[in-house]
N, CA, C and O atoms as a Maestro MAE file, in Angstrom:
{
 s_m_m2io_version
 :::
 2.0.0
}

f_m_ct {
 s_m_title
 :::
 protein
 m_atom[324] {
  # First column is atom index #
  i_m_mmod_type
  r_m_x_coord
  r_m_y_coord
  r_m_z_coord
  i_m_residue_number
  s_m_chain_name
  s_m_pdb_residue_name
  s_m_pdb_atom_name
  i_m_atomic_number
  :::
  1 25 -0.211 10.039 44.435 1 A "UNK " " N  " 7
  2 3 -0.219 11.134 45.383 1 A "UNK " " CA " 6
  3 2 -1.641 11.635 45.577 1 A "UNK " " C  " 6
  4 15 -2.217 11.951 44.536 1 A "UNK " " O  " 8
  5 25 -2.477 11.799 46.989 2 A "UNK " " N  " 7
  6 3 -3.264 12.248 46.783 2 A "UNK " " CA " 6
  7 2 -3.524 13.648 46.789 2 A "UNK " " C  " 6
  8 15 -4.631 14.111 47.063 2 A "UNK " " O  " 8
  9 25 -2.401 14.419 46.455 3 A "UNK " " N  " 7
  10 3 -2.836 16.149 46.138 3 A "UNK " " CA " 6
  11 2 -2.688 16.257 44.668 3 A "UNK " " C  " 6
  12 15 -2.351 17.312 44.131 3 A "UNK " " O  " 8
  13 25 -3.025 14.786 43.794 4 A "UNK " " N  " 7
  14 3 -2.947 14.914 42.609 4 A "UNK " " CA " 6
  15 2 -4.411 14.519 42.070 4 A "UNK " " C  " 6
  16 15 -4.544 14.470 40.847 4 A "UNK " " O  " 8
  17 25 -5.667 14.195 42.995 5 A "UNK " " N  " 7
  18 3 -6.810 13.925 42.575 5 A "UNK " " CA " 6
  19 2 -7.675 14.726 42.997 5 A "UNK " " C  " 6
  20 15 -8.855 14.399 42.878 5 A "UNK " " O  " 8
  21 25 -7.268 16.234 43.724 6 A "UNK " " N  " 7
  22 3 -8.288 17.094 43.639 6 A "UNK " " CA " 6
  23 2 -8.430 17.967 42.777 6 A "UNK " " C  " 6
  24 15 -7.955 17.485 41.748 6 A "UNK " " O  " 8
  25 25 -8.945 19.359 42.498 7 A "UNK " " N  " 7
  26 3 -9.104 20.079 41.823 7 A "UNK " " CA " 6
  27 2 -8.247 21.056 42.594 7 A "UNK " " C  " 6
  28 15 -8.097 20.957 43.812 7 A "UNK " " O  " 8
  29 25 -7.555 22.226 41.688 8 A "UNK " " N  " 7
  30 3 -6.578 23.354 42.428 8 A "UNK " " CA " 6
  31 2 -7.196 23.982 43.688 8 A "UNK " " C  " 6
  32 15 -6.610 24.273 44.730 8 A "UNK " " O  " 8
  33 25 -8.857 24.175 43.300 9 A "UNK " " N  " 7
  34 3 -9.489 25.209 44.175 9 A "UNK " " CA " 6
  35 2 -10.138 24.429 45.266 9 A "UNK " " C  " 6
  36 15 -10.945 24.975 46.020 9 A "UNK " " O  " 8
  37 25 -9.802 23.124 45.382 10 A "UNK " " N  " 7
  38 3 -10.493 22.416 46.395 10 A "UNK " " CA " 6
  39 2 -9.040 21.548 47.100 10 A "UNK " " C  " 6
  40 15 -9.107 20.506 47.752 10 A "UNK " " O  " 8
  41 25 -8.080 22.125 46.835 11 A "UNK " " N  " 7
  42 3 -7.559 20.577 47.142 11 A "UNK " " CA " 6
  43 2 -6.930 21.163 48.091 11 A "UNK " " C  " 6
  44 15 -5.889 20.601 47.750 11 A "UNK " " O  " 8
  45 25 -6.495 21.988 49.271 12 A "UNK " " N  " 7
  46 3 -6.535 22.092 50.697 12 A "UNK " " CA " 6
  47 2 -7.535 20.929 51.361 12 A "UNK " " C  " 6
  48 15 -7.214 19.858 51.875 12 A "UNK " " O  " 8
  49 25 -8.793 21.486 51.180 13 A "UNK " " N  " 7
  50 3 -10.088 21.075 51.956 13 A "UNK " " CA " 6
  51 2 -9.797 19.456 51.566 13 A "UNK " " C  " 6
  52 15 -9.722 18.544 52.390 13 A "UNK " " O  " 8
  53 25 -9.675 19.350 50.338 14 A "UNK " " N  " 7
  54 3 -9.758 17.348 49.881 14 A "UNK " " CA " 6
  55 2 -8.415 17.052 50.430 14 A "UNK " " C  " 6
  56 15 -8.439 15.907 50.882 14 A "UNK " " O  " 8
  57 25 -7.024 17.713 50.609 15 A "UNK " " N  " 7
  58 3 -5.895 16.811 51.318 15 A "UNK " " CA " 6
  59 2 -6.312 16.714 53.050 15 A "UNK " " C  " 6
  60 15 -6.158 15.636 53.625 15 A "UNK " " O  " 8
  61 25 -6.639 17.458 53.510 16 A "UNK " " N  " 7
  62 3 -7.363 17.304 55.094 16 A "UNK " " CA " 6
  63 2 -8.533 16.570 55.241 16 A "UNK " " C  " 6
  64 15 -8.852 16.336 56.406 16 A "UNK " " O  " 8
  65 25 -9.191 16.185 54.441 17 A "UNK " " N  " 7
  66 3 -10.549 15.627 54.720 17 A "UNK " " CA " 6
  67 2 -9.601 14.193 53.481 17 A "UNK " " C  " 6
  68 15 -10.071 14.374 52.358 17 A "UNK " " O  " 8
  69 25 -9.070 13.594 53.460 18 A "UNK " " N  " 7
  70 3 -8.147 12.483 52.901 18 A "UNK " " CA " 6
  71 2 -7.288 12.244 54.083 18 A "UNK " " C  " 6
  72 15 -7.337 11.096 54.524 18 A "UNK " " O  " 8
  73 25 -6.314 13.298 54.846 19 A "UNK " " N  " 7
  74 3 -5.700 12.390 55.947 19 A "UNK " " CA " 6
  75 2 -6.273 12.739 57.389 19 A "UNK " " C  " 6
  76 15 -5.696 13.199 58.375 19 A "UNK " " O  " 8
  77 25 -7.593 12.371 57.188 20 A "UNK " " N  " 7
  78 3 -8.734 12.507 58.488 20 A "UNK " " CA " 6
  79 2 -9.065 10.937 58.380 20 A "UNK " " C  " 6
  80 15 -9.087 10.007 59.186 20 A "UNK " " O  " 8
  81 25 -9.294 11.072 57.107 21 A "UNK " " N  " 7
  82 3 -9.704 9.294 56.709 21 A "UNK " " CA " 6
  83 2 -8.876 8.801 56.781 21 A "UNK " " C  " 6
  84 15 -9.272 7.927 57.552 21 A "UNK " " O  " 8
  85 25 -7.611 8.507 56.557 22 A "UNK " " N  " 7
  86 3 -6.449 7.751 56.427 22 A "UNK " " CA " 6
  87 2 -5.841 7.707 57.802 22 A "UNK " " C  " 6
  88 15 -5.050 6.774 57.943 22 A "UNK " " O  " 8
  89 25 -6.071 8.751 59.218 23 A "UNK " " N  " 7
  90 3 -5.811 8.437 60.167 23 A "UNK " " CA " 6
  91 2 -7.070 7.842 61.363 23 A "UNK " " C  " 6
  92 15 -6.914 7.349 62.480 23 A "UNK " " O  " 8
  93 25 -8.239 8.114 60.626 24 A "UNK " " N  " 7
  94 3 -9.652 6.921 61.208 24 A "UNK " " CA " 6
  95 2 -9.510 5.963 60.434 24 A "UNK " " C  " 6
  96 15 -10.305 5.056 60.680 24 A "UNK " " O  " 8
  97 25 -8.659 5.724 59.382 25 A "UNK " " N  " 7
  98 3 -8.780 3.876 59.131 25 A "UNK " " CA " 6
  99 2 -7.719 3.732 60.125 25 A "UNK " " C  " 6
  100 15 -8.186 3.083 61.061 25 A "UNK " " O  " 8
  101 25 -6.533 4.037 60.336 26 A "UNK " " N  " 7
  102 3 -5.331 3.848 60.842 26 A "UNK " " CA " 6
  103 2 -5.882 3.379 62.313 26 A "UNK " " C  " 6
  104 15 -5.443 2.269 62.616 26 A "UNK " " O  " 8
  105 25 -6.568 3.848 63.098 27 A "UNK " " N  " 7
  106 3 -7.225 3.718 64.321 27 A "UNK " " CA " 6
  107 2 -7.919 3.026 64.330 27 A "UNK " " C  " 6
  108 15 -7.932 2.573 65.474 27 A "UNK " " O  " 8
  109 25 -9.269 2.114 63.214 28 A "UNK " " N  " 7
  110 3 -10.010 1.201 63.277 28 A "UNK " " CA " 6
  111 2 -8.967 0.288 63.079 28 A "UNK " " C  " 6
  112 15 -8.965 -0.419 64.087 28 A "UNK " " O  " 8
  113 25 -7.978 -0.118 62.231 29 A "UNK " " N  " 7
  114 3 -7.399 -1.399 62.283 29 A "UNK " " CA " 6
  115 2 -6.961 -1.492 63.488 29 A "UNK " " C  " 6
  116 15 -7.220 -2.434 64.237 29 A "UNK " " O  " 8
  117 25 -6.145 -0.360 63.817 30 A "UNK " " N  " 7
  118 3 -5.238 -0.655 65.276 30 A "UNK " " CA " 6
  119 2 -6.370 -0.901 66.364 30 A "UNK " " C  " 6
  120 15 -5.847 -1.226 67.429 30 A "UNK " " O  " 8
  121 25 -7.580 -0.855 66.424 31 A "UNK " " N  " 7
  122 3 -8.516 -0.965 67.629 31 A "UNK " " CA " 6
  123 2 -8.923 -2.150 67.331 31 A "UNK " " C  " 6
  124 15 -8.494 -3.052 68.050 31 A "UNK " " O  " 8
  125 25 -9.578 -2.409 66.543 32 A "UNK " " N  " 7
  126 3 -9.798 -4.009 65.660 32 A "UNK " " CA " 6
  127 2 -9.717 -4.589 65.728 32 A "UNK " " C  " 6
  128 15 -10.481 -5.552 65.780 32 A "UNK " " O  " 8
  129 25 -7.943 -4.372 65.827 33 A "UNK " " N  " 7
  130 3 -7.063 -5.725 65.924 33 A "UNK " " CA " 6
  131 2 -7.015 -6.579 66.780 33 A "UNK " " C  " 6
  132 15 -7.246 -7.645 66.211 33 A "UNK " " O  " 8
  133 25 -6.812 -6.778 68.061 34 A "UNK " " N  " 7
  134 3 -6.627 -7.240 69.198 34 A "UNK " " CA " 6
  135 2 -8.365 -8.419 68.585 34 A "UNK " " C  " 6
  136 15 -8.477 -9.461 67.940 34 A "UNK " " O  " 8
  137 25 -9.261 -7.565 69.185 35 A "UNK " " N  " 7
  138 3 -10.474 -8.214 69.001 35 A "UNK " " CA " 6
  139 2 -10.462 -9.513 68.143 35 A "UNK " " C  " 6
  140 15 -10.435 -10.683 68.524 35 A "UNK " " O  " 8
  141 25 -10.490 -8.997 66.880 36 A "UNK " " N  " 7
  142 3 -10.216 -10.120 65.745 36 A "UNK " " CA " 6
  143 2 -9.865 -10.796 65.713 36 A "UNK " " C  " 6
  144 15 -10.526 -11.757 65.321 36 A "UNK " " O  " 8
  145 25 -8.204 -11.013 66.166 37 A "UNK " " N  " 7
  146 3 -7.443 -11.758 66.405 37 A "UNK " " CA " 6
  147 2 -7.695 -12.892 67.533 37 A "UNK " " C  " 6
  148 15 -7.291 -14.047 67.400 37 A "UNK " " O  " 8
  149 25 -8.330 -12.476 68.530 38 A "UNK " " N  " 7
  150 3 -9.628 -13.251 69.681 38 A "UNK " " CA " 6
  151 2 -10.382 -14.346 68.920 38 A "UNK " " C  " 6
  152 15 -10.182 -15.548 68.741 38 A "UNK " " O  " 8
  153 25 -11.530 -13.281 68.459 39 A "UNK " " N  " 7
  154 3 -12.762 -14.093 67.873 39 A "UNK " " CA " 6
  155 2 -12.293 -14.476 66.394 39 A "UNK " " C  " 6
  156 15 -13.188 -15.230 66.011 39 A "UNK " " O  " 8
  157 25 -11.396 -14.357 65.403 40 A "UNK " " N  " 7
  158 3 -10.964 -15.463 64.175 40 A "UNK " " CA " 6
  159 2 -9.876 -15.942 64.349 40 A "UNK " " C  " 6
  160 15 -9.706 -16.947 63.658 40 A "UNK " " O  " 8
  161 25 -9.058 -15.678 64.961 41 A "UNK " " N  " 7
  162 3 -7.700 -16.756 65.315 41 A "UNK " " CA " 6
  163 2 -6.668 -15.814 64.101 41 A "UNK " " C  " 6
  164 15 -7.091 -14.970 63.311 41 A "UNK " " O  " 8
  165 25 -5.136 -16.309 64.281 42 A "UNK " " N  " 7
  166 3 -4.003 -15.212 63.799 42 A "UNK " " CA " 6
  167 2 -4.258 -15.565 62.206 42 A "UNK " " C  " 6
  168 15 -4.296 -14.664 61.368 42 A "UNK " " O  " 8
  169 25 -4.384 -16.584 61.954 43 A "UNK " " N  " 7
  170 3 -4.437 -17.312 60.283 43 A "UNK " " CA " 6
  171 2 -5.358 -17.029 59.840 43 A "UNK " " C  " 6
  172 15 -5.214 -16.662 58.674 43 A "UNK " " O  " 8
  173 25 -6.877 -16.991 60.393 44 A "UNK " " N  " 7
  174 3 -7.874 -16.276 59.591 44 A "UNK " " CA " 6
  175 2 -7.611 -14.609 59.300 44 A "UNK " " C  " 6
  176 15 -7.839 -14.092 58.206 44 A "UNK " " O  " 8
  177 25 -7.157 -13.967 60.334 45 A "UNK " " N  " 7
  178 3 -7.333 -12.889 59.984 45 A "UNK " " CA " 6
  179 2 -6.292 -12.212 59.671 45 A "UNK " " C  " 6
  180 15 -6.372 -10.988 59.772 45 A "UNK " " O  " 8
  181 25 -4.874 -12.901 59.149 46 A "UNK " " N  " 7
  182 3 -3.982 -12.897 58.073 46 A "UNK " " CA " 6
  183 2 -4.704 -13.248 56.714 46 A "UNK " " C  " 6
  184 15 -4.505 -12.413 55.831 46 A "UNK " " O  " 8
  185 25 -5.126 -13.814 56.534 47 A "UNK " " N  " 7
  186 3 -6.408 -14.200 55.743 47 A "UNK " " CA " 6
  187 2 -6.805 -13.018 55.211 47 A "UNK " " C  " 6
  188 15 -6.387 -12.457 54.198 47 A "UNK " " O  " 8
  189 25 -7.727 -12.655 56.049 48 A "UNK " " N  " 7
  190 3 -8.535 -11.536 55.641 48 A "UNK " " CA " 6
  191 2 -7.867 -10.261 55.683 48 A "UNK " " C  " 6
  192 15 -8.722 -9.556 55.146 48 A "UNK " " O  " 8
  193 25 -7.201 -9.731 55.877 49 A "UNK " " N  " 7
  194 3 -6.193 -8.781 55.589 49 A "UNK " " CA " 6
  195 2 -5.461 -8.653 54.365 49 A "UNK " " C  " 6
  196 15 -4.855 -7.669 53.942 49 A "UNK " " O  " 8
  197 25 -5.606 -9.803 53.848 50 A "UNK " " N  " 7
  198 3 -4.590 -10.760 52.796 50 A "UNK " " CA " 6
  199 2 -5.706 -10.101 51.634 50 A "UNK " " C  " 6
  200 15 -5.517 -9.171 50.849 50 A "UNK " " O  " 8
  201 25 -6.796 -10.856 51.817 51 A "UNK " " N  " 7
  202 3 -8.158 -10.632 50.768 51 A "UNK " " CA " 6
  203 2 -8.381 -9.278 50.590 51 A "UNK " " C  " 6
  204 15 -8.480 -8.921 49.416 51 A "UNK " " O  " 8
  205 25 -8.513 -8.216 51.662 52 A "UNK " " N  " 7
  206 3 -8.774 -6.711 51.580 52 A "UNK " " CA " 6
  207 2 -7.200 -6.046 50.948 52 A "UNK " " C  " 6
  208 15 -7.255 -5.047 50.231 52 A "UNK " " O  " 8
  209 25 -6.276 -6.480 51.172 53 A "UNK " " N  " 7
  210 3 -4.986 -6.134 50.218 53 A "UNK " " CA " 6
  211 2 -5.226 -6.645 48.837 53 A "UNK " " C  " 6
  212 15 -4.553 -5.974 48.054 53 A "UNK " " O  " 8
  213 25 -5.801 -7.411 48.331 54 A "UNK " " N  " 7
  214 3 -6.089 -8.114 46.688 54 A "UNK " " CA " 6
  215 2 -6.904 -7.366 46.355 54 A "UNK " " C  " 6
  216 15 -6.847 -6.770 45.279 54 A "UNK " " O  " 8
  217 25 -8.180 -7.184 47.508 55 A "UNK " " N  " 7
  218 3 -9.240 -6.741 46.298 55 A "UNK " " CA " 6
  219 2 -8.620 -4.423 46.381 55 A "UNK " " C  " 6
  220 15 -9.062 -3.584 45.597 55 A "UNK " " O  " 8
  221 25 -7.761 -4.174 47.356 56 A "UNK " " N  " 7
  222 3 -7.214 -3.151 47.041 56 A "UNK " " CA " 6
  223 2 -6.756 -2.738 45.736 56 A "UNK " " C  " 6
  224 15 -7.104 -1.806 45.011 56 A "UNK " " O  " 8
  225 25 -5.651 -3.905 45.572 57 A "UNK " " N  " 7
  226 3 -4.618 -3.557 44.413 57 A "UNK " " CA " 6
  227 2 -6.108 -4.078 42.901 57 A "UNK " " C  " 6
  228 15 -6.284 -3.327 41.942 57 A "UNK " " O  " 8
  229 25 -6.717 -5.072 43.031 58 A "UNK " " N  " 7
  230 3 -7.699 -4.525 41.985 58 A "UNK " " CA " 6
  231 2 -8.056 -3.612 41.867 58 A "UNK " " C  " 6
  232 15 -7.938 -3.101 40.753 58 A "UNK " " O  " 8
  233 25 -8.617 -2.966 42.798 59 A "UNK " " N  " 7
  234 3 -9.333 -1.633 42.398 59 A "UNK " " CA " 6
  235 2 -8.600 -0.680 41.600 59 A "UNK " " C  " 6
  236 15 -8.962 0.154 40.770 59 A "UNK " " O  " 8
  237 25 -7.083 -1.137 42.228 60 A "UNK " " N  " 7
  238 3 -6.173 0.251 41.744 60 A "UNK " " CA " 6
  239 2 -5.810 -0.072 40.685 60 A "UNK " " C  " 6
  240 15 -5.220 0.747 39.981 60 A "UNK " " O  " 8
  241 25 -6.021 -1.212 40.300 61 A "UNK " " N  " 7
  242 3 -4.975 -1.677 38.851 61 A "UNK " " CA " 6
  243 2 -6.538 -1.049 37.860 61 A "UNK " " C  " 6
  244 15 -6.280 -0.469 36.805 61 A "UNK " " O  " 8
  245 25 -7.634 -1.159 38.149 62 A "UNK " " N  " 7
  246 3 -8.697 -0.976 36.823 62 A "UNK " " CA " 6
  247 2 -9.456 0.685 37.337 62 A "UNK " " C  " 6
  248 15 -10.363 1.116 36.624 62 A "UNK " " O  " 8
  249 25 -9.120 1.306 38.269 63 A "UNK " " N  " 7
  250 3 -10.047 2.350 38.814 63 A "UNK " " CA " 6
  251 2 -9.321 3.511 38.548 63 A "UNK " " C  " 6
  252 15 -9.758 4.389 37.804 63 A "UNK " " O  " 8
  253 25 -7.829 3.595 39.323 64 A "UNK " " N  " 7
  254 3 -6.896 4.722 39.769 64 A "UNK " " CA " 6
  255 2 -6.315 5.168 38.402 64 A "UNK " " C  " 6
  256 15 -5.365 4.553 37.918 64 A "UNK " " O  " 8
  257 25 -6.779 6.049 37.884 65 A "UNK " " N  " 7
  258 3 -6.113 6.855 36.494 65 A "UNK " " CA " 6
  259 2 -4.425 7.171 36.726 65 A "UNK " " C  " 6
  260 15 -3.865 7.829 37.602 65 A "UNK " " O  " 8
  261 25 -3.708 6.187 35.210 66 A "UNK " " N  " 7
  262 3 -2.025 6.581 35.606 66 A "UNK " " CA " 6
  263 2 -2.003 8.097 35.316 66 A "UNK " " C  " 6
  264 15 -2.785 8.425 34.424 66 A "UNK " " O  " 8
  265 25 -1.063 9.404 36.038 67 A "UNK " " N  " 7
  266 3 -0.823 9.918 36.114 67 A "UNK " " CA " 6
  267 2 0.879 10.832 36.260 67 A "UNK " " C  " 6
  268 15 1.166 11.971 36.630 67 A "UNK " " O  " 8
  269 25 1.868 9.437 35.671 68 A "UNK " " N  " 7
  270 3 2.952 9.602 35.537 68 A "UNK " " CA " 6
  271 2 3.062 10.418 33.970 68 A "UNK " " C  " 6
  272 15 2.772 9.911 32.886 68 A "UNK " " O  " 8
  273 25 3.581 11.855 34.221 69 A "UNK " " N  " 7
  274 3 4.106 12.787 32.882 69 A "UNK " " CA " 6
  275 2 3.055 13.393 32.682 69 A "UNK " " C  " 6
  276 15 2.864 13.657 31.495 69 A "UNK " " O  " 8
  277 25 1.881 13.896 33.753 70 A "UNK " " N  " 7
  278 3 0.950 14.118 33.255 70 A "UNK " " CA " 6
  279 2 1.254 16.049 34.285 70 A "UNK " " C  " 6
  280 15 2.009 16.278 35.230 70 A "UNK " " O  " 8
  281 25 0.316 17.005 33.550 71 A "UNK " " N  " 7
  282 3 0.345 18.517 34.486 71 A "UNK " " CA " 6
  283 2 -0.672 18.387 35.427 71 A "UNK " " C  " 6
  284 15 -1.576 17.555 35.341 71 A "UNK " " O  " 8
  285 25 -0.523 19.283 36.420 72 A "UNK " " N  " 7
  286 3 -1.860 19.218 37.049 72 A "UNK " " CA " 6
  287 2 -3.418 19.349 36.744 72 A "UNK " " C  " 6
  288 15 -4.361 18.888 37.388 72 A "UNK " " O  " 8
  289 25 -3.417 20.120 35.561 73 A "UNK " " N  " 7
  290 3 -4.283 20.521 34.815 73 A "UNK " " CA " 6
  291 2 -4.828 19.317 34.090 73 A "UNK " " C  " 6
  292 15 -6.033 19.073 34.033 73 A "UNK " " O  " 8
  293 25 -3.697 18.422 33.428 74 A "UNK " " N  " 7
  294 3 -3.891 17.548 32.556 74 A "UNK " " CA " 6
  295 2 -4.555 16.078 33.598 74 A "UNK " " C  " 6
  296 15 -5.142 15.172 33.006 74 A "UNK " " O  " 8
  297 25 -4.414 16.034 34.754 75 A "UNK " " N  " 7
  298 3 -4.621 15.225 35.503 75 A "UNK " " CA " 6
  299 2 -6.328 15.394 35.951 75 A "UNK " " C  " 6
  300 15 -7.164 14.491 35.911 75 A "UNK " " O  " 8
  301 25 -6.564 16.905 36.405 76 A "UNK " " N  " 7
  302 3 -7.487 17.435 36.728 76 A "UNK " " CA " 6
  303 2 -8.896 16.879 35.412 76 A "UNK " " C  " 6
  304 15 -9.923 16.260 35.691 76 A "UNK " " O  " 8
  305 25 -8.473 17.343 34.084 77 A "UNK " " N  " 7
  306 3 -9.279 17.227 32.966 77 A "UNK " " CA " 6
  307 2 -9.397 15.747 33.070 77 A "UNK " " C  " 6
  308 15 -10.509 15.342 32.732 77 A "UNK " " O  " 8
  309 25 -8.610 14.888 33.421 78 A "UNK " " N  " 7
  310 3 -8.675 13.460 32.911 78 A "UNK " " CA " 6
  311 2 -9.678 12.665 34.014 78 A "UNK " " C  " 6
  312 15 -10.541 11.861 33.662 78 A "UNK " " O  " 8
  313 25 -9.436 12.994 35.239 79 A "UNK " " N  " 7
  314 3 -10.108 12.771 36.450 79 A "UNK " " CA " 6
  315 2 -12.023 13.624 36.384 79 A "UNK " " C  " 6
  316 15 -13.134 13.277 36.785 79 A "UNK " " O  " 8
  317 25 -11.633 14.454 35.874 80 A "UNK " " N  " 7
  318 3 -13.166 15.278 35.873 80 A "UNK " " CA " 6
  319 2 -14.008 14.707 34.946 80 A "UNK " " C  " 6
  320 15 -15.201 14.712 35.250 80 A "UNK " " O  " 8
  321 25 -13.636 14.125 33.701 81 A "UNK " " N  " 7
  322 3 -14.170 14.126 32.536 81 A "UNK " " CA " 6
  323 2 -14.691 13.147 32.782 81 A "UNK " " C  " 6
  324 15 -15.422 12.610 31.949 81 A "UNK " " O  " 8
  :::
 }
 m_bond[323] {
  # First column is bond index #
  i_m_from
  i_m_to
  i_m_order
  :::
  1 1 2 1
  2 2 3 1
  3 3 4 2
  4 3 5 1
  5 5 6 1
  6 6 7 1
  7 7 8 2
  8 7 9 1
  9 9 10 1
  10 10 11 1
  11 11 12 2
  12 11 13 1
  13 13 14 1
  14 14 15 1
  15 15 16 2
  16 15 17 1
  17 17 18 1
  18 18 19 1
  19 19 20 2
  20 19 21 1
  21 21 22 1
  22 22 23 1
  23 23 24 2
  24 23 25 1
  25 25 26 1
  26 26 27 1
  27 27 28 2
  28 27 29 1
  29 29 30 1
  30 30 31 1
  31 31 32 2
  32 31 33 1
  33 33 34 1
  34 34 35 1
  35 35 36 2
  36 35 37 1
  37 37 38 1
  38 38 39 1
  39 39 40 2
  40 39 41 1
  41 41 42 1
  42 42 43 1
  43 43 44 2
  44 43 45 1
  45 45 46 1
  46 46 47 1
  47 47 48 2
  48 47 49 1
  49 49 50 1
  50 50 51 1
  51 51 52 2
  52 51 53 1
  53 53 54 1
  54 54 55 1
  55 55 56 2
  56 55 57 1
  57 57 58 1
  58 58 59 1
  59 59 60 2
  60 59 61 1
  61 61 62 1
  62 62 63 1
  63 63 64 2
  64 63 65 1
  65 65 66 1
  66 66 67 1
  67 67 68 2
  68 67 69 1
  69 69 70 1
  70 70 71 1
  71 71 72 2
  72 71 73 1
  73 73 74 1
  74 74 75 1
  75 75 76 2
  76 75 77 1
  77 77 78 1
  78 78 79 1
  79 79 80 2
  80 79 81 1
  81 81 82 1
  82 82 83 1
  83 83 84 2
  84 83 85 1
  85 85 86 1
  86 86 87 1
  87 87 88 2
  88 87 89 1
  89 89 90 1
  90 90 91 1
  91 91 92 2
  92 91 93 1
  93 93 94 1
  94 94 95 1
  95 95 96 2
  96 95 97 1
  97 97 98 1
  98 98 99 1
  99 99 100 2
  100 99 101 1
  101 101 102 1
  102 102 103 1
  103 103 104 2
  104 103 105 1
  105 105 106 1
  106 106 107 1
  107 107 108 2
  108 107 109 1
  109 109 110 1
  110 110 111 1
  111 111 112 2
  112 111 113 1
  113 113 114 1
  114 114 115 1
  115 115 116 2
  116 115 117 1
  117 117 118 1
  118 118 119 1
  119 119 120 2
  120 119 121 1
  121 121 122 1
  122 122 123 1
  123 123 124 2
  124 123 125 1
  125 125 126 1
  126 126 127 1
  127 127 128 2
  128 127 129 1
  129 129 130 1
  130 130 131 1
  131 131 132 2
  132 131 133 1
  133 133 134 1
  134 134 135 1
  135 135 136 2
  136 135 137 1
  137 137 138 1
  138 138 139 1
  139 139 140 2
  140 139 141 1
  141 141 142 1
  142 142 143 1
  143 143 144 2
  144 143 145 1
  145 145 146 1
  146 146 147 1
  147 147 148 2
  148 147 149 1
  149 149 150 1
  150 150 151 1
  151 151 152 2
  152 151 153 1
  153 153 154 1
  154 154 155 1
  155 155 156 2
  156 155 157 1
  157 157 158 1
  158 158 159 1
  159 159 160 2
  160 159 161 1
  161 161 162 1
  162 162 163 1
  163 163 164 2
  164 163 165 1
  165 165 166 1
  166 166 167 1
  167 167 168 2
  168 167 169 1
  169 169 170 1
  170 170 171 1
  171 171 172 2
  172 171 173 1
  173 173 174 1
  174 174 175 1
  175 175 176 2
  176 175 177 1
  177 177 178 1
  178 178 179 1
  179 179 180 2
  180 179 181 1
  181 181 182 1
  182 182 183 1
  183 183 184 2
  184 183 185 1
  185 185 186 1
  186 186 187 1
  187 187 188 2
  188 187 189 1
  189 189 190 1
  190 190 191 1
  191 191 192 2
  192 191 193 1
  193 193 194 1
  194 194 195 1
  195 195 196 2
  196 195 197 1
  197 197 198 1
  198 198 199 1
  199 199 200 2
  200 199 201 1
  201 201 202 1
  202 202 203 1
  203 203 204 2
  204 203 205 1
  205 205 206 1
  206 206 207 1
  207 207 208 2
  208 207 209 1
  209 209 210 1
  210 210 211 1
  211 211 212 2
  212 211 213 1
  213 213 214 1
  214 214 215 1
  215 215 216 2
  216 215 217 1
  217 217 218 1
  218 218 219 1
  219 219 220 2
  220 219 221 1
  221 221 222 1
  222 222 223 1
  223 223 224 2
  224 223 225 1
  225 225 226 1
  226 226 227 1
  227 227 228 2
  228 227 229 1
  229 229 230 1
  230 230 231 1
  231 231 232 2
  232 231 233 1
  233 233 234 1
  234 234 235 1
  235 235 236 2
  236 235 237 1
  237 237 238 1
  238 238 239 1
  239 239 240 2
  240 239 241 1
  241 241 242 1
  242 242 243 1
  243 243 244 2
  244 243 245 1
  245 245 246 1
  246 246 247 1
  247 247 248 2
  248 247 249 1
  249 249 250 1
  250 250 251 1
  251 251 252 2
  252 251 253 1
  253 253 254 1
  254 254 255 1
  255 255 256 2
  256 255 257 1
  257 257 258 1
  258 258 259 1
  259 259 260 2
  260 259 261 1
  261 261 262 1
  262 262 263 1
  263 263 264 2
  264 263 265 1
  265 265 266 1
  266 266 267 1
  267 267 268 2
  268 267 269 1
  269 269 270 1
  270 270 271 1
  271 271 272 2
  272 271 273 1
  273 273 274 1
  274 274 275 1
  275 275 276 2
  276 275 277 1
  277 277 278 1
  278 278 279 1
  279 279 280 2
  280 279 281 1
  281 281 282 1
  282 282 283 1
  283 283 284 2
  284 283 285 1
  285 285 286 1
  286 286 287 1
  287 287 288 2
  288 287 289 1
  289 289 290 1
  290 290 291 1
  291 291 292 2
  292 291 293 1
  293 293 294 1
  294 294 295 1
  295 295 296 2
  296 295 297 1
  297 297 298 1
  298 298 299 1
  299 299 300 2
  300 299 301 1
  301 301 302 1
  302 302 303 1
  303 303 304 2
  304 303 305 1
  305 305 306 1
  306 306 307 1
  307 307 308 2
  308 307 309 1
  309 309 310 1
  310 310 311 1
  311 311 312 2
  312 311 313 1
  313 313 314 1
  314 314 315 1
  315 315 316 2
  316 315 317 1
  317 317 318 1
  318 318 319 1
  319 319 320 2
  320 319 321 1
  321 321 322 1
  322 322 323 1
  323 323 324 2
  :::
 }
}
């Protein structure tokens, strides 16, 4: 969840400035797309969609702190520290 990686006193400002970004990526793929699909053909850029989904779930498997059973507080300290 991302209203679980800000801080109490910031996390208005960090959930709006999170789905600002999440709806300008949403708009670069969807604008993107067409193009891409032109200049690399449907299989390359299944491809590469493919590769930016892998190296995603890496990031998340060694980066993204688990946070299941945890307080907000306890999440906050673990993320800050």
């Amino acid at each position: 969840m991302v209203s679980e990686i800000f801080p109490l006193k910031t996390r208005g400002r960090g959930i709006s400035l999170a789905v600002l970004v999440n709806f300008g990526s949403n708009a670069l793929v969807t604008f993107a797309f067409s193009p891409l699909k032109e200049r690399l053909g449907p299989e390359n850029l299944f491809l590469l969609f493919g590769v930016v989904a892998l190296l995603s779930l890496v990031f998340i498997l060694f980066k993204v702190p688990e946070t299941k059973g945890l307080s907000l507080e306890e999440i906050e300290y673990k993320i800050l520290k």
